[in-house]
C-alpha positions as CSV (number, residue, x, y, z in Angstrom):
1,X,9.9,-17.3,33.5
2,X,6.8,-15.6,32.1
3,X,4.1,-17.5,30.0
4,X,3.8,-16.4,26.8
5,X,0.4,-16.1,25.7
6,X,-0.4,-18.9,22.9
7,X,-2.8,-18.6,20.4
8,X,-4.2,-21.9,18.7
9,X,-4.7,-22.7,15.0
10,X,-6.7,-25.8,14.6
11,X,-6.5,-27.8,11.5
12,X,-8.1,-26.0,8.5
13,X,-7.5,-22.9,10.5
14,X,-5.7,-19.7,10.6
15,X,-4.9,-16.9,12.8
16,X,-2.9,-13.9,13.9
17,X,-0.5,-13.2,16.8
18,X,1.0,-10.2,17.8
19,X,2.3,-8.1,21.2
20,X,4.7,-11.0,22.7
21,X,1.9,-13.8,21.4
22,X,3.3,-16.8,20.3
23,X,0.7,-18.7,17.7
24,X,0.8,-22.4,17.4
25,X,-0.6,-25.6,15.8
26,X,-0.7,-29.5,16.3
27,X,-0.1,-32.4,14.1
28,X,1.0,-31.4,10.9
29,X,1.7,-34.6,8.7
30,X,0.9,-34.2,5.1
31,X,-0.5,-31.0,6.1
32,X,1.5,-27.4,5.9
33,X,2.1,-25.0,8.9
34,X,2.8,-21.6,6.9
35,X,3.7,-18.8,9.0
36,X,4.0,-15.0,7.9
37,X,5.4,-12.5,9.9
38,X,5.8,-8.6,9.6
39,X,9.2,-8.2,11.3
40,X,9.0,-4.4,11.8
41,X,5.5,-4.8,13.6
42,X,6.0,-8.1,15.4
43,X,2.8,-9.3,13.6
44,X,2.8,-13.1,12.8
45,X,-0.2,-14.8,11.3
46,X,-0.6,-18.8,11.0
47,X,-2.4,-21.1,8.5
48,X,-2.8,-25.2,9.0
49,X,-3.2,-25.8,5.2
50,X,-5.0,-29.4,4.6
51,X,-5.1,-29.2,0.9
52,X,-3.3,-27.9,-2.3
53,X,-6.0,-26.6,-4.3
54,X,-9.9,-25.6,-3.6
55,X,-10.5,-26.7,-7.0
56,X,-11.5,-29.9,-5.1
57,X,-13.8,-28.8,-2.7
58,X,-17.3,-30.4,-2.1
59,X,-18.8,-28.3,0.4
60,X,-20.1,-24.9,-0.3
61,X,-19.2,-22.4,1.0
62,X,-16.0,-23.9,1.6
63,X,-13.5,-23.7,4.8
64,X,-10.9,-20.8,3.1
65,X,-8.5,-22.0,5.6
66,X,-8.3,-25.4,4.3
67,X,-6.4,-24.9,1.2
68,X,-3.4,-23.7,0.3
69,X,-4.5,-21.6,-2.4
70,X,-7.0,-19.4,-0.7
71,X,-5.7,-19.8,2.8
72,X,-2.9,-17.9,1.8
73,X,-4.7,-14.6,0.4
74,X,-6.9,-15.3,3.1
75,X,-3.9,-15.0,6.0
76,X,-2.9,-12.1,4.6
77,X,-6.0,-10.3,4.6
78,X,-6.2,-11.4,8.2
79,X,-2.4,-9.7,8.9
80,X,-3.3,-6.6,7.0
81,X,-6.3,-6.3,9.3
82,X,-3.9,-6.6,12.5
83,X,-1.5,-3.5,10.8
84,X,1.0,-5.7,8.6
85,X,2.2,-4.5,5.5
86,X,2.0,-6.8,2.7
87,X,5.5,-5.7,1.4
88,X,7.7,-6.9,5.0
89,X,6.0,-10.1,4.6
90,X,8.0,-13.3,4.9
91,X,7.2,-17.0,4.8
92,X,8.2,-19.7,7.0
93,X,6.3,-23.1,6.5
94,X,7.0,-26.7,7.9
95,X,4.8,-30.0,7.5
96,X,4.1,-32.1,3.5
97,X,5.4,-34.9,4.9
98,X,4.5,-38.1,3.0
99,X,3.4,-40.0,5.6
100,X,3.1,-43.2,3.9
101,X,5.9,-44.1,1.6
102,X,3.6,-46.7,0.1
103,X,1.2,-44.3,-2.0
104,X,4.0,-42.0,-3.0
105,X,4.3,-43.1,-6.6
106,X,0.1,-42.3,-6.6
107,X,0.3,-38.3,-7.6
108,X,-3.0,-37.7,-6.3
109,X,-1.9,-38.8,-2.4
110,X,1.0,-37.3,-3.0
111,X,-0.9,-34.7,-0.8
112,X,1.9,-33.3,1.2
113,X,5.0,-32.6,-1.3
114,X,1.7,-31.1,-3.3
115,X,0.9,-29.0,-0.3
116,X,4.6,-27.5,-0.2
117,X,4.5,-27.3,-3.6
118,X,1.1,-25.2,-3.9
119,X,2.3,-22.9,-1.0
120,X,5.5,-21.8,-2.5
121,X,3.8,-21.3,-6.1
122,X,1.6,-19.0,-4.5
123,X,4.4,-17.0,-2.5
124,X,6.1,-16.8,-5.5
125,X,3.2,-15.0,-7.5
126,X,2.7,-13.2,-4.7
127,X,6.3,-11.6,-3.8
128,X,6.8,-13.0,-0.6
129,X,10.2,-14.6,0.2
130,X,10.1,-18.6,1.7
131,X,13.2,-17.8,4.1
132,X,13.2,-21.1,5.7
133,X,11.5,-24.3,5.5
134,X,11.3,-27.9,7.4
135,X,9.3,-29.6,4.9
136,X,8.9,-33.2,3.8
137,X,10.1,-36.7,5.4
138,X,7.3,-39.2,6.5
139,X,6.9,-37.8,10.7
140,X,4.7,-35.3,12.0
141,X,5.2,-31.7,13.8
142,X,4.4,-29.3,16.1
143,X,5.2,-25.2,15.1
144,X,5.0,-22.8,16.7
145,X,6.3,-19.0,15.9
146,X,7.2,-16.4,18.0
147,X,5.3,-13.1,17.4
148,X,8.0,-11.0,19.1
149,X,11.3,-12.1,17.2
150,X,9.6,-14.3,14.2
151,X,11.2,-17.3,15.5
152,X,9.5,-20.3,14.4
153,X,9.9,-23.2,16.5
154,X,9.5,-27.1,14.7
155,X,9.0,-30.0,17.3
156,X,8.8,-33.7,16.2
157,X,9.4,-36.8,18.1
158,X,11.8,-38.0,15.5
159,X,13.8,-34.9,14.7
160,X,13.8,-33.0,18.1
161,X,13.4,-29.7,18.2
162,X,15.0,-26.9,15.3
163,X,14.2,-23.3,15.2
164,X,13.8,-21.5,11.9
């Protein structure tokens, strides 16, 4: 069997895979793995979102990667570069677990169901479907999508392995 090439998004971090590529990142717990991929071009782009909101940030500039709402204009900038078309977009996202049950009733370390819910605000605005989703519960994952068929892949030690 052939090794697919993989291509790593770190966390805070984004990227683009395409041509058989398969993009993947590590150690998603409160944090959001959102995937987009242009089916007709076998283009699929990748963002480890840490945070709901740059409203927050402290250092400038600021890492766009790192939150959700401008690492997902930013991610599709990046996909348009590589020949998607905004338009045959879809989403794909995994991760916003609540790791610790304990500081759940606290809204502001609510930090992953806020993730989720900042992602799919913005995908909403923006017009591009959520098809499928692994989101929420209190373990962590490993994603990874498929550049050629736009299968995403969601590893955890507690779940096994699911493909959306």
């Amino acid at each position: 069997m052939i090794q697919q090439p993989i291509v790593k998004v770190a966390m805070a971090d984004l990227n683009v895979a395409a041509g058989g590529e398969c993009i993947r990142t590590t150690g998603l717990g409160s944090c959001v793995g959102l995937t987009l991929y242009d089916a007709q071009r076998k283009i699929g782009g990748m963002a480890h979102v840490m945070l709901p909101d740059s409203s927050i940030a402290r250092e400038f500039p600021f890492n766009r990667a790192k939150y959700a709402d401008t690492a997902v204009p930013l991610l599709i900038e990046e996909l348009e570069k590589a020949g998607a078309k905004r338009e045959r977009l879809t989403a794909k996202m995994a991760g916003g677990a609540q790791m610790f049950a304990s500081l759940a009733q606290n809204d502001s370390l609510r930090i992953g169901p806020r993730n989720v819910e900042s992602c799919a605000q913005l995908l909403t605005r923006i017009g591009i479907p959520v098809v499928a989703e692994d989101t929420g519960g209190n373990y962590g994952r490993t994603i990874e999508l498929d550049s050629e068929t736009g299968i995403l892949t969601v590893r955890s030690a507690q779940k096994g392995t699911k493909e959306l």
